[in-house]
C-alpha positions as a printed NumPy array, in Angstrom:
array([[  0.   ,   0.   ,   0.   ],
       [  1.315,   3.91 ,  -0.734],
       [  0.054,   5.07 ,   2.683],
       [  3.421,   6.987,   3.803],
       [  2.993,  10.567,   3.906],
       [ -0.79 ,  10.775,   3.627],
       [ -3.173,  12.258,   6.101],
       [ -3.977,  10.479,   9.239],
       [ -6.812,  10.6  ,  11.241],
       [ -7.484,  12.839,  14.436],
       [-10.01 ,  10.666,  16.109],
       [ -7.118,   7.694,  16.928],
       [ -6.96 ,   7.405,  20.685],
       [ -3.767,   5.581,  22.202],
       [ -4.307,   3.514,  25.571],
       [ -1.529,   1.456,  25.147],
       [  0.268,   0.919,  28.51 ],
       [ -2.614,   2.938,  30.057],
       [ -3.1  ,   1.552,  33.442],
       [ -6.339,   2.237,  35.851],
       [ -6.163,   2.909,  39.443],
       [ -8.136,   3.489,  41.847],
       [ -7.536,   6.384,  44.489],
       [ -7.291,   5.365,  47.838],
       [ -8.69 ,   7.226,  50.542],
       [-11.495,   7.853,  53.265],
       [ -9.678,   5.71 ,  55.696],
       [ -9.539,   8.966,  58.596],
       [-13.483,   8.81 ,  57.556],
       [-13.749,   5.572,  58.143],
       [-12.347,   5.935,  61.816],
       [-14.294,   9.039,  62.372],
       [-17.459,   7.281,  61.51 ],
       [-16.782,   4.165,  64.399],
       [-15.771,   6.224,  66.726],
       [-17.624,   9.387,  66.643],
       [-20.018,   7.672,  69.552],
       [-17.382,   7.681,  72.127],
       [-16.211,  11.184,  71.063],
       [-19.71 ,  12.828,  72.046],
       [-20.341,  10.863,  75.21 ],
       [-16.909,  12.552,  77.068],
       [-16.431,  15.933,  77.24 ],
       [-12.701,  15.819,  75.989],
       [-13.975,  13.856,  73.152],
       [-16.234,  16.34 ,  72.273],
       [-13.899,  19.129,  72.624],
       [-11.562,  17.379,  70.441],
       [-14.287,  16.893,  67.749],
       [-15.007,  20.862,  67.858],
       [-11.11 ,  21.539,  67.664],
       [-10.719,  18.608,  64.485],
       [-13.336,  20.967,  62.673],
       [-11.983,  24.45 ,  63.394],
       [ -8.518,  22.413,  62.276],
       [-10.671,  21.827,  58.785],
       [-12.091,  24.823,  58.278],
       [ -8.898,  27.038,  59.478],
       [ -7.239,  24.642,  56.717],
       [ -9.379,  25.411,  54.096],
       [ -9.745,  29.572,  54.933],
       [ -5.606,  29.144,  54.282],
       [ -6.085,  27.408,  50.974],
       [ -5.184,  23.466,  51.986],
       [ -8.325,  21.539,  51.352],
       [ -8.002,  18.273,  53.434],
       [-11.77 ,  17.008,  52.812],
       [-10.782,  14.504,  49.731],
       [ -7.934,  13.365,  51.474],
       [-10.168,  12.609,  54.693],
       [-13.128,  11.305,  52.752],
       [-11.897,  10.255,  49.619],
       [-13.589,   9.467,  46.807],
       [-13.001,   6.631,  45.179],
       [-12.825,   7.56 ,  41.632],
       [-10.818,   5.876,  38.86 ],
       [ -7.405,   7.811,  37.524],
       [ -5.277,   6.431,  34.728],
       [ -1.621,   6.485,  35.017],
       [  0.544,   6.176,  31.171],
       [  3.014,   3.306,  31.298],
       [  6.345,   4.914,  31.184],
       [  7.687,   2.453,  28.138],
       [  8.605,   3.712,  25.135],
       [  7.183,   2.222,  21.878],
       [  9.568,   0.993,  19.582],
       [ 10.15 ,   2.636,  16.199],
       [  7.691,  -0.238,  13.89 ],
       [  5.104,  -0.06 ,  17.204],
       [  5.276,   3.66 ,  16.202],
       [  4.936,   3.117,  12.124],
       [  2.016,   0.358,  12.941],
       [ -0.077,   3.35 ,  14.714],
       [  0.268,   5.674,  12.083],
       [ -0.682,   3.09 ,   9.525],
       [ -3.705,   3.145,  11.319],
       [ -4.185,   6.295,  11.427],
       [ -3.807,   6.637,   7.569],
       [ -6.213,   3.957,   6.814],
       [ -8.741,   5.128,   9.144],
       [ -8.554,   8.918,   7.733],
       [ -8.911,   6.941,   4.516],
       [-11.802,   5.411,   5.298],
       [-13.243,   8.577,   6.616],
       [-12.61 ,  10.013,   3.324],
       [-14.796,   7.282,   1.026],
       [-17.971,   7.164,   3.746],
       [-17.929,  11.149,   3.905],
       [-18.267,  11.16 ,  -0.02 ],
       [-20.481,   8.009,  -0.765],
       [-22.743,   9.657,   2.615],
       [-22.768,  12.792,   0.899],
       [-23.888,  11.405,  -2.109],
       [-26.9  ,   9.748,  -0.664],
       [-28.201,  12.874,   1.142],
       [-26.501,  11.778,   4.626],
       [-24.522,  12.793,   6.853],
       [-21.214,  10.649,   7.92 ],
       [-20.622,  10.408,  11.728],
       [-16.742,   9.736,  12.074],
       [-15.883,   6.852,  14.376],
       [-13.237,   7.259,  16.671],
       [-10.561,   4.286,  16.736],
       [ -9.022,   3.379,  20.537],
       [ -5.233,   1.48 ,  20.685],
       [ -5.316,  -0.665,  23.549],
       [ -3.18 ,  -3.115,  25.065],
       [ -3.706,  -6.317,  26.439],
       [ -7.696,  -5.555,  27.922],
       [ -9.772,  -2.304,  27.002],
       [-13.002,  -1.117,  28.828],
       [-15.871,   0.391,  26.216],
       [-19.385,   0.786,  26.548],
       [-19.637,  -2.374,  25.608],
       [-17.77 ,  -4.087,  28.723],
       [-14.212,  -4.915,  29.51 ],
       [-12.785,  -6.673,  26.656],
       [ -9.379,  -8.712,  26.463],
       [ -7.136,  -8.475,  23.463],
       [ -8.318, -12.812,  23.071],
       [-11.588, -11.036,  21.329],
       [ -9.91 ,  -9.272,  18.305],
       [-10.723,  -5.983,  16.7  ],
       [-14.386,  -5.128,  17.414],
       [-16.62 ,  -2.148,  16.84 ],
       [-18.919,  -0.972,  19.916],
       [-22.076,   0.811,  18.89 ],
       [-22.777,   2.01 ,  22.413],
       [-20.092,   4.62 ,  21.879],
       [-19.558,   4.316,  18.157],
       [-15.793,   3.308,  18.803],
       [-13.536,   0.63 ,  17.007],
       [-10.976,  -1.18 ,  19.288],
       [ -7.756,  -2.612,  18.342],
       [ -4.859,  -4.487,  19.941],
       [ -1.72 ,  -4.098,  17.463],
       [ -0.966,  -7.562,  18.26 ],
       [ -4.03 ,  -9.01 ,  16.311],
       [ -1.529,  -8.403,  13.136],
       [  1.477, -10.226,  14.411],
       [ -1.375, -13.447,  15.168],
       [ -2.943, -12.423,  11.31 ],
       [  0.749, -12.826,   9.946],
       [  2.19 , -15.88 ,  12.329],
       [ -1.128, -17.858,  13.435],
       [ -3.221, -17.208,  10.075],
       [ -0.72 , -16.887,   7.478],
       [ -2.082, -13.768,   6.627],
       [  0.182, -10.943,   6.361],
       [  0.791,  -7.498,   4.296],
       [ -0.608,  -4.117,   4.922],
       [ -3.329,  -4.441,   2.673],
       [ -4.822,  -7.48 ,   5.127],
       [ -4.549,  -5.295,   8.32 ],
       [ -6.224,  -2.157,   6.569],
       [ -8.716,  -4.871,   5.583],
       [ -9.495,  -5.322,   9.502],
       [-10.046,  -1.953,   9.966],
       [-12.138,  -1.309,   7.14 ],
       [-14.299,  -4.534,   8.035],
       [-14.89 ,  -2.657,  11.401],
       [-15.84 ,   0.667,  10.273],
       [-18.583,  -1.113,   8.108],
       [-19.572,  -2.485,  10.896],
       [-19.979,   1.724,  12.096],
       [-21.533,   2.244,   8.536],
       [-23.976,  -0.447,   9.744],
       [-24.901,   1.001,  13.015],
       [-25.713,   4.651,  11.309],
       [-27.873,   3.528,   8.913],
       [-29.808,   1.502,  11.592],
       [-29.252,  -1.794,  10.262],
       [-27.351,  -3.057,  13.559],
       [-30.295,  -2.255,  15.099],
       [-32.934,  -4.401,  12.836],
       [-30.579,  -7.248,  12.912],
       [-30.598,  -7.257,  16.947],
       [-34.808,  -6.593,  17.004],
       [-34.864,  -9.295,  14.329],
       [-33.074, -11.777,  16.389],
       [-35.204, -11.243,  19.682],
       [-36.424, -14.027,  20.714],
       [-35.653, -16.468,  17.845],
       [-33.243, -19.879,  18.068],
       [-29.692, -19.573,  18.266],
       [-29.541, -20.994,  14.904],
       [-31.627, -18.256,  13.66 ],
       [-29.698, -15.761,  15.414],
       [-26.307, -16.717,  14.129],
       [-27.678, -16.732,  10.461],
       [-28.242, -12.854,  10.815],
       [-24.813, -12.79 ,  12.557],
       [-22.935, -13.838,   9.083],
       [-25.58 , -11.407,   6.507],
       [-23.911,  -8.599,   9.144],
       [-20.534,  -9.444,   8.756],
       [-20.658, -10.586,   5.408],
       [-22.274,  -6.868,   4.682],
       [-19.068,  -5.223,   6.625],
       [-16.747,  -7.196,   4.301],
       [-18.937,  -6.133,   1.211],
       [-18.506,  -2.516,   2.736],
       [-14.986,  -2.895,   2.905],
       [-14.686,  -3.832,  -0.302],
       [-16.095,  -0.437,  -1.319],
       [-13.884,   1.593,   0.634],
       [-10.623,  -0.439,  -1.286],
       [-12.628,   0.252,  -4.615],
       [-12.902,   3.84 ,  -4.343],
       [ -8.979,   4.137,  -2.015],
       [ -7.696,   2.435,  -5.305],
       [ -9.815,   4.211,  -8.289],
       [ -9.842,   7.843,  -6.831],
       [ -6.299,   7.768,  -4.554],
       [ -4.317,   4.715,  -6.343],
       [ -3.808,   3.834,  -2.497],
       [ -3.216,   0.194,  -3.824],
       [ -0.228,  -2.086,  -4.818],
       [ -0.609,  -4.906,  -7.52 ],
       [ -0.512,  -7.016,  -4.813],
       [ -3.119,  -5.711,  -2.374],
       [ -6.013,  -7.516,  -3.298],
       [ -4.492, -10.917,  -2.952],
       [ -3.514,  -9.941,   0.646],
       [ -6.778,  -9.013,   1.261],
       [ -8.548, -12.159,  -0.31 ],
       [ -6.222, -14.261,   1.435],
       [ -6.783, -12.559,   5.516],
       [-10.872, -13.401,   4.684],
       [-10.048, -16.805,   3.863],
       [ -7.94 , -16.935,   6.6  ],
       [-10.645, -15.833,   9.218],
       [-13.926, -17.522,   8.009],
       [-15.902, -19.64 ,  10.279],
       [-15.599, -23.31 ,   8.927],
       [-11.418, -22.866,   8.615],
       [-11.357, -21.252,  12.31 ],
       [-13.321, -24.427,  13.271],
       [-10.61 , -27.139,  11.419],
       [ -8.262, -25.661,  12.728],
       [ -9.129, -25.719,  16.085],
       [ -9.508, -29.629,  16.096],
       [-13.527, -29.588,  15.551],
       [-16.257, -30.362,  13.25 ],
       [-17.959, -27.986,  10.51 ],
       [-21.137, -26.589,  11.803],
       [-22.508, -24.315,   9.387],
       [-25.295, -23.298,  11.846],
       [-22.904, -22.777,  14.749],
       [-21.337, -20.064,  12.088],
       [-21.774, -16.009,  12.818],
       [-19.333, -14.557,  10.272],
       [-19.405, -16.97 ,   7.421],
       [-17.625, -18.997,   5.651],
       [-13.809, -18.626,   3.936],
       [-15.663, -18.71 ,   0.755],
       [-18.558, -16.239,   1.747],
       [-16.093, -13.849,   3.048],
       [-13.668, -13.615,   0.107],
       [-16.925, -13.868,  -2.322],
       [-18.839, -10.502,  -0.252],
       [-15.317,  -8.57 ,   0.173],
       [-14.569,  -8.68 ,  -3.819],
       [-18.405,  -7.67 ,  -4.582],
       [-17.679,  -4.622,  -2.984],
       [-14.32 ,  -4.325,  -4.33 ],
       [-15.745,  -4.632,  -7.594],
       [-19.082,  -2.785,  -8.006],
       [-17.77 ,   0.381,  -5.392],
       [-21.775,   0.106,  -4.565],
       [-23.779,  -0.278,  -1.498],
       [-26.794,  -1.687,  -3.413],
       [-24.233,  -4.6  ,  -4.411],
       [-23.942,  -5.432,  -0.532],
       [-27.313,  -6.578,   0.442],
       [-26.305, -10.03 ,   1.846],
       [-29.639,  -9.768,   3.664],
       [-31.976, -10.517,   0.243],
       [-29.561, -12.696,  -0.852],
       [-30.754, -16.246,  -1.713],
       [-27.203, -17.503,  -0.518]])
């Protein structure tokens, strides 16, 4: 891919090495609290609760305010991990960044076209486990788009387990991970996330997964359309790309996850589709460059 010196995105958020603590505190509270009883039955205790106050207040009129200290309050801080990232940890981020401003590009256009307006997902870096509004999420998941806070999340280290554990690799295959995610944003703005999950209510698990794989198979279709238009309008492509591409949706579709993990074929037990369904949906979009191409929900297969 020529992504080197092209713009990259402002809504990237880095929380790698971002730890979360919790502020300790409260524990003169605390001790307060038990023994304030005792205090008011003597009078030395009580005298010694009137002088703690004064003690506050006369803090406070000389600008020292000891109240969070004493009562604390329990809220969450995050500290930065004081690593440095090395110089391809540093390359891989801003490859993401390109893509993503890429991507921003096409849906801002084709959005346009239609009469809409594009809502520009922000994309979080995390490391090892990630909180969203979705829940707490380990880095065991994979990339994966939230629509509680219209985020995409992404551990860096998915595309060292695409390249070793998948045989997947190339820049082409990783910017085909983000794209597939950001379809899954186009999805959630045009309200089809949300007829999929009111569609699903209440049915079998077999029915359920079945709309599971038309979704993803539509956010591979999708981002198929955004490497149509990166390639025709910004020549954003190599000769090779495409191949890469293919080959990373072969790589992750349901029935050759399943052999290689040691266990049967279960087409129902399927909720992105097949190695064959994926590469077939991706180059559709690749193709045609149109969303009317991508409607894997009237189609017969």
């Amino acid at each position: 891919m020529d992504w080197r010196g092209r713009r990259q995105s402002n809504n990237v958020e880095d929380r790698r090495g971002q730890n979360i603590q919790r502020a300790s505190g409260g524990g003169a509270a605390l001790l307060l609290v038990r023994f304030l009883p005792m205090l008011l039955r003597s009078k030395t205790g009580r005298i010694v609760l009137i002088l703690g106050v004064l003690a506050v207040f006369g803090a406070k009129m000389l600008g020292f305010d000891v109240l969070p200290m004493l009562l604390g309050s329990g809220s969450q801080t995050a500290s930065q991990s004081p690593r440095e990232f090395s110089p391809q940890e540093q390359e891989l981020a801003q490859f993401v960044s390109v893509v993503l401003a890429d991507t921003e590009t096409t849906w801002n256009a084709l959005f346009s076209a239609a009469g809409k307006t594009y809502q520009e997902p922000r994309l979080v870096l995390f490391s090892n486990r990630v909180n969203s509004a979705c829940g707490t999420a380990s880095s065991a998941v994979g990339p994966f788009y939230c629509p509680g806070d219209n985020q995409v999340y992404l551990d860096l280290a998915f595309f060292n387990d695409m390249r070793q554990q998948l045989g997947a690799p190339g820049d082409f295959a990783q910017a085909y991970v983000i794209a597939h995610e950001v379809g899954h944003h186009v999805q959630n703005l045009l309200g089809i996330s949300q007829k999929v999950r009111q569609a699903g209510t209440g049915k079998s698990q077999t029915t359920v997964n079945a709309l599971s794989v038309k979704q993803e198979l539509q956010a591979d279709c999708f981002a198929g359309i955004w490497g149509h238009v990166a390639n025709r309008q910004r020549q954003l492509l190599d000769p090779d790309d495409l191949e890469e591409a293919l080959t990373a949706a072969s790589a992750i579709g349901d029935d050759r996850l399943q052999r290689q993990a040691g266990q049967d074929v279960v087409p129902d037990s399927f909720t992105h589709g097949s190695s064959a369904q994926r590469v077939k949906w991706f180059k559709r979009g690749f193709e045609s460059g149109s969303m009317a191409d991508c409607d894997t929900f009237s189609a017969a297969n």
